[in-house]
N, C-alpha and C positions, 0 to 999 in steps of 0.2 A: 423510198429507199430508207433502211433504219440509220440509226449513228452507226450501228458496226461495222452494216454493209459498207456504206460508207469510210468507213474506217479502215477496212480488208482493202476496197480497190485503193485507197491513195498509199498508204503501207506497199504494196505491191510496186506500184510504177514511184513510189519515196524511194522505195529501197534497190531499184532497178538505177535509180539514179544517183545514189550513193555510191553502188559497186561502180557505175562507171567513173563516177567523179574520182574515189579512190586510185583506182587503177591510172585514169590521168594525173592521179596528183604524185603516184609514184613513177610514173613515165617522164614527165616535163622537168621534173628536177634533176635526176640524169643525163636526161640528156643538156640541160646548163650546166653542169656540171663534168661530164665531159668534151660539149663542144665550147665552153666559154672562160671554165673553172667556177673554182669556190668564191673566189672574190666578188665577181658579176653576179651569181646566185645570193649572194649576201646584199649585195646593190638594191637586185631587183626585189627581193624578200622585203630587205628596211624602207623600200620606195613606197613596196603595197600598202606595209601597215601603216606608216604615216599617210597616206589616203585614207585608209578604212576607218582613224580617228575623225578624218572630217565627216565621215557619216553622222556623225553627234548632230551635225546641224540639222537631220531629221527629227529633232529631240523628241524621240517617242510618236513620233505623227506616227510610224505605220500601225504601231501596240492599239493606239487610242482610237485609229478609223477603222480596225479591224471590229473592237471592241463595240463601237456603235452602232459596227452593222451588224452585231449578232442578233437584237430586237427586231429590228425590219426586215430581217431575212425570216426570221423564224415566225413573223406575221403576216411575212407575204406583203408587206406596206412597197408599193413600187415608188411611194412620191417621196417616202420618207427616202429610202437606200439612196434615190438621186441628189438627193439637198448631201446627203454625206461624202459619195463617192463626187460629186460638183464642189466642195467644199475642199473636199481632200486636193482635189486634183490641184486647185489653186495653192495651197500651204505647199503641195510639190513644187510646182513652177517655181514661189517664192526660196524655198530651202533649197532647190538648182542654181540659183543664181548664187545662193549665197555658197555655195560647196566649190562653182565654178573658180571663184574668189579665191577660195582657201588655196585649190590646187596651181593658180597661176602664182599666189604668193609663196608657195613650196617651191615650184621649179623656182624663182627669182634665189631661195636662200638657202637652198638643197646642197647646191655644187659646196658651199661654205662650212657645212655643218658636217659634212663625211670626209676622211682623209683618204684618198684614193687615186692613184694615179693611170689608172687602166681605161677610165673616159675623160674628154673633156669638159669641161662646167655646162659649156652649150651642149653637148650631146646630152648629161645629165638632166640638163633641164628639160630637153626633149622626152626624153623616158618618162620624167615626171608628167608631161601634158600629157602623152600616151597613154602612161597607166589609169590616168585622172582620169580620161575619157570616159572611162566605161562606167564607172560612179554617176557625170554627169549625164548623161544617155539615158541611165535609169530615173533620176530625177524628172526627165523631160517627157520620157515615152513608157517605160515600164511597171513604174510602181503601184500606180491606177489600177490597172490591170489585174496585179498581182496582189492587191489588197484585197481588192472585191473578190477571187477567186478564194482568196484562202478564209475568211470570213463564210462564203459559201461550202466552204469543206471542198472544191475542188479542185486541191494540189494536184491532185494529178495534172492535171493540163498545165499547171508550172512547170512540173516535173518533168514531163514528155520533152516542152520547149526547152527546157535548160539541159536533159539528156544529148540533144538537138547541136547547140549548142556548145558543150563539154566535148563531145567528139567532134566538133569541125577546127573547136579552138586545138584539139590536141594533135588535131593531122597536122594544122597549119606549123607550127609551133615544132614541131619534129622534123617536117620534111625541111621545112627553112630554115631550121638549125643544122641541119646535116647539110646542106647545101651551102653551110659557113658564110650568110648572111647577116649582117651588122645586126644584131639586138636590138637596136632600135627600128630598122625595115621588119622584123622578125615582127614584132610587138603592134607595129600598125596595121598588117595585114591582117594578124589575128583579131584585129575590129571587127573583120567581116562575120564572124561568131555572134558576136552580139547584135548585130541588124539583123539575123536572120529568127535570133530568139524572140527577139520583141516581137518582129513582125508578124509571127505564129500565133503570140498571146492575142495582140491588136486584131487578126481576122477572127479567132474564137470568140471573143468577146462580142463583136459588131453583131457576129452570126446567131450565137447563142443568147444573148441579153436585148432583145429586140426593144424591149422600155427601156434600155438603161439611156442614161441625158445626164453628162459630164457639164452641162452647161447651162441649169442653175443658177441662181444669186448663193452665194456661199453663206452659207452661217456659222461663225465659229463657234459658237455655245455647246455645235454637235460636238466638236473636239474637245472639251474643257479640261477630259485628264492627259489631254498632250503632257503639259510641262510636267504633270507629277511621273507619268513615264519615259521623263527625260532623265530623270536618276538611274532606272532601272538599263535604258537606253548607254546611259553613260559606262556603268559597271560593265555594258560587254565589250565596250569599244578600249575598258583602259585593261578589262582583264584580256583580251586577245593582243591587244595591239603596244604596250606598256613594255612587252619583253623585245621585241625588235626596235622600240625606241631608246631604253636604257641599256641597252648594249649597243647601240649603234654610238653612243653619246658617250657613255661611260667605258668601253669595252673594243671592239674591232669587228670588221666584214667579217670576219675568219669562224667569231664564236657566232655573229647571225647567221651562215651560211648553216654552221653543226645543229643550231635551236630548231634553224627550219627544219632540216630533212630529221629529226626526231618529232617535233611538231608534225609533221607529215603524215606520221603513222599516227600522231595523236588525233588527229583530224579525222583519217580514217575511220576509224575505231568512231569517233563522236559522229560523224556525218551518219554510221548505222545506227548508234544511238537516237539520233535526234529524227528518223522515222518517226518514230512513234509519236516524239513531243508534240510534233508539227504539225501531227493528224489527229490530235486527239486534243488538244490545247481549243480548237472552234467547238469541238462537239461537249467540253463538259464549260466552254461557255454557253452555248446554247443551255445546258443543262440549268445552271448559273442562273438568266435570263429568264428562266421560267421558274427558277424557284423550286426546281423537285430536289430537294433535302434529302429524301431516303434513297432515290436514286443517283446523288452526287457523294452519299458515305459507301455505299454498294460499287459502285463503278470505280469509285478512287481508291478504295480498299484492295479491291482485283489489279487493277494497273498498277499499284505502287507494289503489289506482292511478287508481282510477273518483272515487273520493271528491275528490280531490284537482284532478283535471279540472274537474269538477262546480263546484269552488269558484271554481277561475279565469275562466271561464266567467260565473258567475256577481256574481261582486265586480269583474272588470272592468266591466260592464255598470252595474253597482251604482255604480263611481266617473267611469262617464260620464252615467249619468241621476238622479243624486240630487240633484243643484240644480236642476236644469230642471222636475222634481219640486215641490220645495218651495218652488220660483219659482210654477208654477202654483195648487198646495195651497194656501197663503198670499193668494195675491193680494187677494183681501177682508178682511185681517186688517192692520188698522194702530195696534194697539195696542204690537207691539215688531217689531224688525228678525229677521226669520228665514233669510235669504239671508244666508248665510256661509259662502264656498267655504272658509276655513282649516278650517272647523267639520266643516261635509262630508267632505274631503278625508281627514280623520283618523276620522272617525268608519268610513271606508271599511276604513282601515289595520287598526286598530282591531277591526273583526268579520272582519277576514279571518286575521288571528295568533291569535284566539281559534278560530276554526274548521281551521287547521293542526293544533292538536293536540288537535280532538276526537276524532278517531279512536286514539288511544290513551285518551286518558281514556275512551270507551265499554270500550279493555280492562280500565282499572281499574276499573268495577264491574263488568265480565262476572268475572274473576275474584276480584274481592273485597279487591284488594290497595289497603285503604284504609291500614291500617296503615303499612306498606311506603314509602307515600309521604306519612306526615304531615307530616314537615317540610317537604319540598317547599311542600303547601299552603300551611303555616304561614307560608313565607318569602314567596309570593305576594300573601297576605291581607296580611299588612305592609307589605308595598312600597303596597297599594292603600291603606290607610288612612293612612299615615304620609307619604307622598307628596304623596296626594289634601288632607290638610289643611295640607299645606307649601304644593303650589303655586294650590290654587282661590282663596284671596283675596286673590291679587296677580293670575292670569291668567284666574280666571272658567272660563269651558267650556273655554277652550285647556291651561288645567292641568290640569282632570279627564279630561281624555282624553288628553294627554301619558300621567300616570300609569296608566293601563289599558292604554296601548300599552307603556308598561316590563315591568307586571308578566304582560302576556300573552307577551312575547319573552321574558322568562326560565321559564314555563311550557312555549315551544316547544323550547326549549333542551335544559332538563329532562327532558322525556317524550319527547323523537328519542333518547334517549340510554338511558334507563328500560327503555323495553317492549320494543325489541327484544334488547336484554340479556337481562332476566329473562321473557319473556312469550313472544313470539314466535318467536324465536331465529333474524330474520331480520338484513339486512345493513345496520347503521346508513346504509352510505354511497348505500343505494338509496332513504332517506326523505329523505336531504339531496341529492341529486339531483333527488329530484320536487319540494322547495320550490323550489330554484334554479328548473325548468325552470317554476314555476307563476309566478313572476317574472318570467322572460322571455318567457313567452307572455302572460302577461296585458298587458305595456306592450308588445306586437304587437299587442294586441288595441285597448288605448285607443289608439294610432298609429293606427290604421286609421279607428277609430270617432268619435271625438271632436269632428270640428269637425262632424259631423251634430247633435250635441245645442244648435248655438247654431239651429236651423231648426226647433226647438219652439216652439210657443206656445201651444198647446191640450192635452188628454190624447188626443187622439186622434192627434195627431203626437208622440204622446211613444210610444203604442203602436206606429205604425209605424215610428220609432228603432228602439226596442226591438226589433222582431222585425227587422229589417234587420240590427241590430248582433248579433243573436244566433243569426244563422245566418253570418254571417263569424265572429262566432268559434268554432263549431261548427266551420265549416269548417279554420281555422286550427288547433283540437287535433288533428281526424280526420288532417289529413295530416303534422303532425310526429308521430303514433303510429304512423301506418302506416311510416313511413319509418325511424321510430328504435325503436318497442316494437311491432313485428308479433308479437311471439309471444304477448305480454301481452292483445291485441285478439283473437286466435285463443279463447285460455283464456276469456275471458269472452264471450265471444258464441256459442261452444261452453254454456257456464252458460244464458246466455238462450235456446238453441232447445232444449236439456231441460226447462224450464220449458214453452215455447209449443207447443212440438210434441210432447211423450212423450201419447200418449194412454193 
């Protein structure tokens, strides 16, 4: 099967599992928000992300055992993949115990550090082991699994299990909150989601991988750019997780609870984005690994032109329907103010600078150049934490997201300049063309679209916005490409009929 084919089915069930994870992620916060309030949604939101910082203790192990399986898969070596995935599985065990650690010492110092009087310290700490669960779970059974699978290009079978998964978590989660069940019974039972996901990965694997042998002598030398993709590691845990700590610390439940449910939609949006990264990040390391040069400036050249589209398209739409959104979402919640176009407005900014320069960061861990660019990260991570606790307890949400839109412009800065230097060895002034032109087609876009969103009032008129607004701007990419990058729309549509039509 080729890369694209390839590429087509995990795209397919990636993004089957996007729309559903979406859709639960606009369900589940609702209904905490109706059956528990904004305060507990704020709880449980600041709970997750201080867990999801202890992920660090993975420091890049999954970047780096991903990245060494890309040679022995693609030579077919079955002795070498076992000595990796054997290796790995040991650095998990060890980074489980040590993650275990982190989360029993949260619940001990949790109840202390939030001001809240709607649980007590002990039930607090209970949430905390509950949420922690499912972190260490993955450490002990999952991530083996899902290493070697995505190294092989086949997310899809992630995909399927966490589909799986995402809908059993989201029945449980709903019916037990309407059933006005404690939060924390709520939150144990939805465990049974995550045994059910592993256990699916765990029979594929046995079934399908008849040589694979997790039990090997380990060799760590196979891992050696672990610690330099602990930087890279680091930057996603302080740029996700950084705004629910410094508002939790510096700010109130009230303004965590508002980050989230815009967060929400941000997530959204990114979760269809990151299809593609996730499926095509193995295939142009394979590329990488072999060394085919005119086929990794040809292939990255098409993905970054389409990618780039994709986003404008998409973040325009995003900063014309996201109030109108959470004007509706909201409406029965008057516990705090959620309607906040500054809030919006930036938060749009904000995941669209981050997503400019994902497409170079999927080439830093396709080729592994964690190293390379640690300072970069470094300077990122600082701007975001040295910033974020200058300006959040004079400006609240408007600071923490000022500073996430600093340190994501000096990341695009950065990496326009990086990869096609050393990686691609394409024409810097053809990526800062495509920003400019994603600029100026996206404010054609909101011109166009914008005063339709004041004619919402329901979601079923926010659905037909939306698909009104996203066929003008369909339209509007389709014909400044035809007229200005014909030969670019030739090249990839030429890609898409070898896919659909080589029989």
């Amino acid at each position: 099967m080729s890369r694209t084919k390839k590429f087509v089915i995990n795209v397919f069930f990636s993004a089957s599992l996007s729309i559903i994870t979406m859709i639960a992620g606009f369900i589940v916060p609702k209904i905490m928000l109706l059956n528990y309030g904004s305060e507990i949604n704020g709880l449980v939101s600041s709970i997750t992300q201080f867990i999801n910082y202890f992920v660090i203790v993975e420091a890049g192990l999954t970047a780096a055992a991903v990245f060494a399986l890309y040679k022995p898969l693609a030579e077919k070596n079955q002795h070498k993949i076992n000595e990796v995935v054997s290796t790995t599985k040991v650095f998990y065990y060890k980074t489980g115990l040590l993650f275990l650690l982190l989360v029993i010492i949260l619940a001990i110092i949790y109840p202390f550090i939030v001001e809240t009087s709607i649980m007590s310290s002990f039930e607090i700490s209970l949430l905390v082991l509950t949420i922690g669960f499912i972190g260490v779970s993955d450490f002990f059974t999952l991530a083996k699994y899902r290493t070697l699978l995505s190294a092989d290009q086949k997310t899809y079978v992630v995909s399927i299990a966490s589909i799986v998964g995402v809908i059993l978590n989201t029945i449980i989660i709903v019916v037990f909150s309407n059933l006005k069940f404690n939060i924390l019974i709520v939150r144990l039972i939805a465990l049974f989601s995550v045994v059910v996901r592993t256990a699916m990965l765990i029979i594929y694997v046995k079934k399908n991988y008849v040589g694979i042998k997790f039990n090997l002598k380990p060799k760590n030398e196979l891992l050696n750019k672990r610690w330099d993709a602990f930087y890279l590691r680091l930057l996603d845990a302080i740029q996700n997780g950084s705004p629910y700590v410094i508002l939790t610390v510096f700010s109130s439940l009230i303004n965590v609870s508002i980050y989230t449910i815009y967060n929400m939609v941000m997530l959204g949006v990114n979760n269809i984005l990151t299809i593609f990264i996730n499926n095509l990040a193995a295939s142009f390391g394979e590329i990488i690994a072999k060394k085919e040069k005119d086929t990794l400036k040809k292939a990255y050249n098409e993905f970054e032109f389409s990618y780039y589209n994709l986003i404008t398209i998409i973040y325009s739409l995003t900063f014309i329907l996201i109030l109108p959104f959470i004007k509706i979402y909201t409406r029965s919640v008057h516990d705090a103010n959620y309607i906040l176009p500054d809030v919006a407005a930036l938060f749009v900014l904000n995941g669209f600078l981050f997503n400019v320069y994902t497409p170079q960061k999927m080439l830093i861990n396709a080729a592994g150049l964690y190293k390379e660019t640690k300072v970069q990260t470094i300077i990122q991570a600082l701007i975001i934490i040295v910033l974020g606790i200058i300006l959040t307890p004079k400006y609240g949400l408007i600071g923490i997201l000022i500073t996430s839109i600093i340190s994501n412009l000096y990341r695009v800065i950065d990496l326009v300049y990086f990869i096609p230097t050393y990686v691609t060895k394409t024409k810097i002034k053809t990526t800062v063309y495509r920003i400019f032109k994603m600029f100026f087609l996206g404010s054609l876009i909101i011109l166009s679209c914008y005063k339709m969103s004041y004619k919402i009032e329901s979601f079923f008129s926010w659905i037909i916005i939306a698909i009104i607004c996203g066929l003008v701007s369909l339209t509007i990419i389709v014909v400044f490409d035809l007229l200005f990058e014909r030969n670019m729309v030739k090249s990839i549509m030429g890609r898409l009929r070898y896919v659909f039509l080589k029989r």
